[in-house]
GUTORZA-721388 format. One line per field, with one value per residue (C-alpha): chain; residue in one letter; x, y, z negated; residue number from 0. Coordinates in Angstrom, 1 decimal. Each point is the difference from the previous one (the first is absolute). Layout:
ch	c(A,...)
aa	c(a,...)
x	c(X,...)
y	c(Y,...)
z	c(Z,...)
i	c(NUM,...)
//
This chain:
ch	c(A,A,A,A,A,A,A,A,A,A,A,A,A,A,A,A,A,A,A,A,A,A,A,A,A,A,A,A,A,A,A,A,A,A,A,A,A,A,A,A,A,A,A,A,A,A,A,A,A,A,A,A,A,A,A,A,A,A,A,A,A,A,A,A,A,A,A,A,A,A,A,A,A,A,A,A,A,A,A,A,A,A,A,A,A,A,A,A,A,A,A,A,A,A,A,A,A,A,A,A,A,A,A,A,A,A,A,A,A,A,A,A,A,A,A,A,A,A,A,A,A,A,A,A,A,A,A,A,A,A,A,A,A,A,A,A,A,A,A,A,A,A,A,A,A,A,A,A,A,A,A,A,A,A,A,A,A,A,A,A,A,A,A,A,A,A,A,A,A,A,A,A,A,A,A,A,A,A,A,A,A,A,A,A,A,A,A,A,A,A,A,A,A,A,A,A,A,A,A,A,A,A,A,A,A,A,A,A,A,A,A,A,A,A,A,A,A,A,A,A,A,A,A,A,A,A,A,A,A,A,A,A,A,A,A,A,A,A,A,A,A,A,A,A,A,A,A,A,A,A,A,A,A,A,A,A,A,A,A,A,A,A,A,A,A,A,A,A,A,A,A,A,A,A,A,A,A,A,A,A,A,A,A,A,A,A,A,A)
aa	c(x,x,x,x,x,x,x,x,x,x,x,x,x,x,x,x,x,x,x,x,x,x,x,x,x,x,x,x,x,x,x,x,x,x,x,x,x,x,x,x,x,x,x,x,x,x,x,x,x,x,x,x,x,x,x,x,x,x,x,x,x,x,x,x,x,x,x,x,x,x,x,x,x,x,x,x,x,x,x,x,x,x,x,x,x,x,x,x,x,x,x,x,x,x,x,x,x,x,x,x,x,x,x,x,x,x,x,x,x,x,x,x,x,x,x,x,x,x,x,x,x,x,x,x,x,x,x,x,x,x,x,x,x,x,x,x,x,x,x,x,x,x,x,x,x,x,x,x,x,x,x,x,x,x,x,x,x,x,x,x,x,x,x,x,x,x,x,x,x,x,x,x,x,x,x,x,x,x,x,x,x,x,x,x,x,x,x,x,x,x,x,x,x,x,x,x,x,x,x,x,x,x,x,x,x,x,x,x,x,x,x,x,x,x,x,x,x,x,x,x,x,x,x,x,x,x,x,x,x,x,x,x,x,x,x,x,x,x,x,x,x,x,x,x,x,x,x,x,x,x,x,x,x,x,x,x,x,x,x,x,x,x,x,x,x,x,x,x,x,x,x,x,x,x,x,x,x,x,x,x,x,x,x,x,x,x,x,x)
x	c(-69.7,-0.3,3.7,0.5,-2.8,1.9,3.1,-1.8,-1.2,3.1,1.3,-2.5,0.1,4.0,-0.6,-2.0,2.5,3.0,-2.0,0.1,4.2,0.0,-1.9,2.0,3.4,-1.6,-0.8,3.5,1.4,-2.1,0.6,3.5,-0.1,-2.3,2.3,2.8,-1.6,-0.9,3.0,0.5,-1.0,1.2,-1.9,0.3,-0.9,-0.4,2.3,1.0,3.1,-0.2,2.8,-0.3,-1.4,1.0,-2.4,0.9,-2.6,1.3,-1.2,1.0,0.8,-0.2,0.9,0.8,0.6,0.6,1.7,0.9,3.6,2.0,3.4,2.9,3.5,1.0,-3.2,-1.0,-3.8,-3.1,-2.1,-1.4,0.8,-1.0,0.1,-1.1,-0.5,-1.4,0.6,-1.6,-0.3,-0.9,-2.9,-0.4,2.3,-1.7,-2.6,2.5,1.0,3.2,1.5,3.8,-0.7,-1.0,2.1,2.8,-1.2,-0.1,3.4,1.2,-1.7,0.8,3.5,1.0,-1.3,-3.5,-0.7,-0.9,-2.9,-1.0,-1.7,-2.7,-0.9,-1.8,3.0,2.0,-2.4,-0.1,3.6,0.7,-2.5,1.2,2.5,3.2,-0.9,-2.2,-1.2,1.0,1.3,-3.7,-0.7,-3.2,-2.2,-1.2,-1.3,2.3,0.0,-1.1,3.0,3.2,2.0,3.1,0.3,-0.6,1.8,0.2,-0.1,-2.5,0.9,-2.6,0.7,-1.8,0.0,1.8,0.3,-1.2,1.0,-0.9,2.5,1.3,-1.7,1.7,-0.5,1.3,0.1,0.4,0.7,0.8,1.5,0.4,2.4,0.1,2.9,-1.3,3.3,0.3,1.6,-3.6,-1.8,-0.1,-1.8,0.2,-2.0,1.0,-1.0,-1.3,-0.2,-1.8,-0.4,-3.8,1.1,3.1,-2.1,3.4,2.2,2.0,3.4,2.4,1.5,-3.3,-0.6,3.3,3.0,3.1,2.2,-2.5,1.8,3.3,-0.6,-2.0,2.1,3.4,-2.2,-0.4,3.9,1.1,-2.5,-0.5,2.0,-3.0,-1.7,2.2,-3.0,0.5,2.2,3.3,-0.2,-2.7,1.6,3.0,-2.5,-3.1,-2.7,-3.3,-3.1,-2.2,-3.1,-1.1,-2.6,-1.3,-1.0,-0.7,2.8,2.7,0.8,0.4,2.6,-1.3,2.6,-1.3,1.0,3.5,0.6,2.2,-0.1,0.1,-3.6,-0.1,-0.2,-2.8,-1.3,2.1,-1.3,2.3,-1.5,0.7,-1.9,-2.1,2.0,3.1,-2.1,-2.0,2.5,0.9,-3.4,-1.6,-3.6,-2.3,-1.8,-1.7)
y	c(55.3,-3.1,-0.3,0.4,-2.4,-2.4,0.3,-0.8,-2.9,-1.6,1.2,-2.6,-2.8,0.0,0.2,-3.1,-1.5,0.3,-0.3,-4.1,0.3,2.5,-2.6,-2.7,2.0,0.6,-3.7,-1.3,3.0,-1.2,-3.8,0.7,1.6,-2.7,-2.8,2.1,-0.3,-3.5,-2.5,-2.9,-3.1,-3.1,-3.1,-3.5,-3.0,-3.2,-3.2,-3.5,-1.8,-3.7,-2.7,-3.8,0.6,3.2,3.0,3.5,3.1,3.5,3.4,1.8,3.7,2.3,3.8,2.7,3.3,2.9,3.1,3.4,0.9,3.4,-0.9,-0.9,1.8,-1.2,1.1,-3.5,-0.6,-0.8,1.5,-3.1,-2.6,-4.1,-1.4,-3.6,-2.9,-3.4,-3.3,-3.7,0.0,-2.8,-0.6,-3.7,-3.0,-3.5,1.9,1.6,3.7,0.4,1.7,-0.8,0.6,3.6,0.6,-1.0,1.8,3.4,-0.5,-0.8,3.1,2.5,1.3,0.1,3.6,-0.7,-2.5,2.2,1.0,-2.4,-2.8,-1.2,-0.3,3.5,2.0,-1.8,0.9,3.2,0.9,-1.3,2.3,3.3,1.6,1.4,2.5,2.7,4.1,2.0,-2.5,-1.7,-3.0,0.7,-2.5,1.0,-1.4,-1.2,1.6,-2.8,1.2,1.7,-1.5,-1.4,-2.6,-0.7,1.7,-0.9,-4.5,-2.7,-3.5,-3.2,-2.8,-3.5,-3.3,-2.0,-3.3,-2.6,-3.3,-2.2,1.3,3.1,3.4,2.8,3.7,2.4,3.6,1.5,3.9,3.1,3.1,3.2,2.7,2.9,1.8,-1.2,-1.9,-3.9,-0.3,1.5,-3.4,-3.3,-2.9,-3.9,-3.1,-1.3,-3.7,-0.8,-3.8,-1.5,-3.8,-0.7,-3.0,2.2,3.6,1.4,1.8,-2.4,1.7,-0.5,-3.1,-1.5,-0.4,-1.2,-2.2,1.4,-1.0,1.2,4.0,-1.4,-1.3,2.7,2.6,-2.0,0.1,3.8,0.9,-2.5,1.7,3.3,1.7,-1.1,3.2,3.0,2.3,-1.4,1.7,-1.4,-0.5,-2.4,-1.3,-0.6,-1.4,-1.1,-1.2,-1.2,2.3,-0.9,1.2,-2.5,-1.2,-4.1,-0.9,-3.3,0.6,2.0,1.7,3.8,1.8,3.8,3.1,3.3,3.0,1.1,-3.0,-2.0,2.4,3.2,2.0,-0.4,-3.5,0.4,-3.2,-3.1,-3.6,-3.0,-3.3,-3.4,-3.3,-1.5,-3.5,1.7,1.1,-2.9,-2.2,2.5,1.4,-1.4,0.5,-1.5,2.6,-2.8)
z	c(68.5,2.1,0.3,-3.9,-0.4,2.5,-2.3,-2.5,1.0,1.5,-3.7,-1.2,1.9,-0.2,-3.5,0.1,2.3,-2.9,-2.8,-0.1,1.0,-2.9,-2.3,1.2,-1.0,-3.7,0.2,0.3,-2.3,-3.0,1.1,-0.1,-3.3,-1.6,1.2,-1.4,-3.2,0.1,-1.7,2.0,-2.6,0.6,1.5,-1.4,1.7,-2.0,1.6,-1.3,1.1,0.1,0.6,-1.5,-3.2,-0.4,-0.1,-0.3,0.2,0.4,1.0,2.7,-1.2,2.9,-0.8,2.3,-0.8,1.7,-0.8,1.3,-0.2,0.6,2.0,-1.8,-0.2,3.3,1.8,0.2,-0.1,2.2,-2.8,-1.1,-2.0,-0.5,-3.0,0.3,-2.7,1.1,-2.7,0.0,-4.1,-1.4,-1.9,-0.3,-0.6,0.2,-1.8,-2.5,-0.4,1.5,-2.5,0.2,4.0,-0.8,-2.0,2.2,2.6,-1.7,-1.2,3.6,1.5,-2.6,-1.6,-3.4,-0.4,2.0,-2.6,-3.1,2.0,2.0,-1.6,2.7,3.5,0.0,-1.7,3.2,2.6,-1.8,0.0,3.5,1.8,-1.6,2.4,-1.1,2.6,-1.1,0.9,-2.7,-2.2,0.2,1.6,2.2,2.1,3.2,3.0,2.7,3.2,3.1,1.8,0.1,-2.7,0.6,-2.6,-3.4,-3.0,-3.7,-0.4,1.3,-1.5,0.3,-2.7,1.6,-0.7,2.5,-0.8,-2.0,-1.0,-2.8,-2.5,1.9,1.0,1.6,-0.1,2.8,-0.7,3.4,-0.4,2.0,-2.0,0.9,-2.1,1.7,2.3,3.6,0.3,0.8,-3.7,-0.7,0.4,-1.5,0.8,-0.8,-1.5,-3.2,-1.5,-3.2,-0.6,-2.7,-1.6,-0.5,-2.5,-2.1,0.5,0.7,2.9,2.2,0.5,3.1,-2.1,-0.8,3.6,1.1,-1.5,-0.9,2.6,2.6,-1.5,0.5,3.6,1.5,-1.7,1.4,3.9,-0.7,-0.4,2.7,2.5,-1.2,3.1,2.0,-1.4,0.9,-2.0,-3.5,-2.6,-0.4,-3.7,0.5,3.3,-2.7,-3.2,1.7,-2.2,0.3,-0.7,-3.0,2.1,2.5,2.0,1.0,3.2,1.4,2.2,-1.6,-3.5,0.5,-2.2,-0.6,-0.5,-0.4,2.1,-1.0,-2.0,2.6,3.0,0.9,-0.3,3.9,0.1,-2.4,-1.8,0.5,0.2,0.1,0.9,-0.3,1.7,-2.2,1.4,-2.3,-2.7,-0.8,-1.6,-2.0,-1.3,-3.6,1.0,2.0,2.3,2.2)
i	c(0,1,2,3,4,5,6,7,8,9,10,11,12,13,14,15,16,17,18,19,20,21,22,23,24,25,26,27,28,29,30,31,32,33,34,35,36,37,38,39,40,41,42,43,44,45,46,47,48,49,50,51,52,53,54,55,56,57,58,59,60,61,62,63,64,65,66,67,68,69,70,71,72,73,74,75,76,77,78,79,80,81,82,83,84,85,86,87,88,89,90,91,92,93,94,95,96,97,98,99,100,101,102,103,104,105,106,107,108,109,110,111,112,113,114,115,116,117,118,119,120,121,122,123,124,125,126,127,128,129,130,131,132,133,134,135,136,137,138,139,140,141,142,143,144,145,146,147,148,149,150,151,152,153,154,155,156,157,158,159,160,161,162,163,164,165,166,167,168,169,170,171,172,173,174,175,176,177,178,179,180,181,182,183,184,185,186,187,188,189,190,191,192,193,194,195,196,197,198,199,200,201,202,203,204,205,206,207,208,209,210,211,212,213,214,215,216,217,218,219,220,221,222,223,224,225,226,227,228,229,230,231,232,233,234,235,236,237,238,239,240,241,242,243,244,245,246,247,248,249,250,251,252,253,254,255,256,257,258,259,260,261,262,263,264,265,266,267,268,269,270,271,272,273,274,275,276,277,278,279,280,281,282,283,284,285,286,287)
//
């Protein structure tokens, strides 16, 4: 009897040793399925954006999502997905609405089909955090795991405001895309640049920003240099021409192709620069 009572005991107080681990592991469970069933909403931060004279508030729209995903065809998946959407949208203009601005804006994001059904800022953040990847057919949000993951599926993309002057503000929709096959052709990646004429309310295109001889010239340095870059395709070695995406720097204009566009998919993005000493005579804006 004293040794069954013994057992008993040490029964007991191992019992009450496990019982706060066994607690602890129903903790997590149900805080894992609770955040699974919580939808990330997005934050938004107020801002104003000030350069002589001009004012411009905005919104910062930040909007994570996260998603559980099966693997694809090609066995390709970490079991998670990120589907990101951040945006500076503007709310204020000199203490106008911006409409034009927004307007602009959601036609720049969005393709022609995208635009029968999104009409707003909320359709966009809506429509950029739903995964293409999905359990089932379903889209589901979970919570991400802390570790393990190898990188992020699905698209993130940030749209911010990055400069300002007193009759020109850019946009620069930085984006990461992800399609599915675990190959390098698998990924995209790049910044884009929207700029926009406070004073007009319009886009500035590539011949807005710079004269017309400045395409001839640049286009003529191209050709008479391009075997400096063994990488690029011959046809454009051949025809070069200068990209209508580009980006201002004090220093230098960058000229933007896309992955595949000029180069093999291993060479990946391509950026050709020129000195800002070259490109100054040739640009119709002031950017000082």
């Amino acid at each position: 009897m004293k040794k069954i009572a013994l057992l008993l005991l040490v029964a007991m107080v191992a019992g009450l040793a496990l019982a706060p681990q066994a607690e602890a592991k129903r903790r997590t469970r149900r805080g894992a399925r609770n955040a699974a069933q919580q939808i990330p909403q997005p934050t938004v931060t107020a801002h104003s954006l000030e350069a002589s004279g001009v004012t411009l508030l905005y919104n910062t729209i930040d909007a994570p999502a996260y998603y559980k995903v099966n693997k694809d065809d090609a066995g390709f998946s970490n079991g998670y997905a990120d589907e990101s959407f951040a945006i500076d949208w503007p709310t204020s203009l000199n203490g106008q609405e911006p409409v034009a601005l927004r307007h602009t804006l959601l036609n720049w994001l969005t393709s022609d089909e995208e635009r029968k059904t999104i009409t707003s800022v909320d359709d966009l953040v809506n429509a950029r955090t739903k995964c293409s990847f999905a359990v089932n057919g379903t889209a589901r949000r979970v919570a991400k795991m802390p570790e393990g993951d190898s990188g992020p599926l699905c698209s993130m993309a940030s749209v911010k405001v990055n400069r300002l002057t007193p009759k020109l503000l850019v946009y620069a929709n930085t984006y990461e895309i992800y399609t599915g096959g675990g190959t390098n052709a698998s990924f995209a990646d790049g910044t884009s640049y929207l700029y926009y004429d406070l004073v007009s309310n319009r886009v500035l295109t590539r011949d807005d920003v710079f004269r017309p001889e400045a395409v001839k010239v640049l286009e003529a340095e191209l050709r008479d240099n391009a075997d400096e870059w063994d990488y690029l395709w011959d046809e454009f070695k051949a025809s070069p021409y200068l990209s209508e995406n580009f980006a201002i720097e004090e220093d230098k204009v960058i000229f933007l192709y896309g992955k595949y566009e000029i180069a093999p998919g291993l060479a990946g993005n391509v950026a050709i620069e020129f000195p800002m000493s070259k490109m100054a005579p040739y640009m119709k804006i002031d950017i000082k």
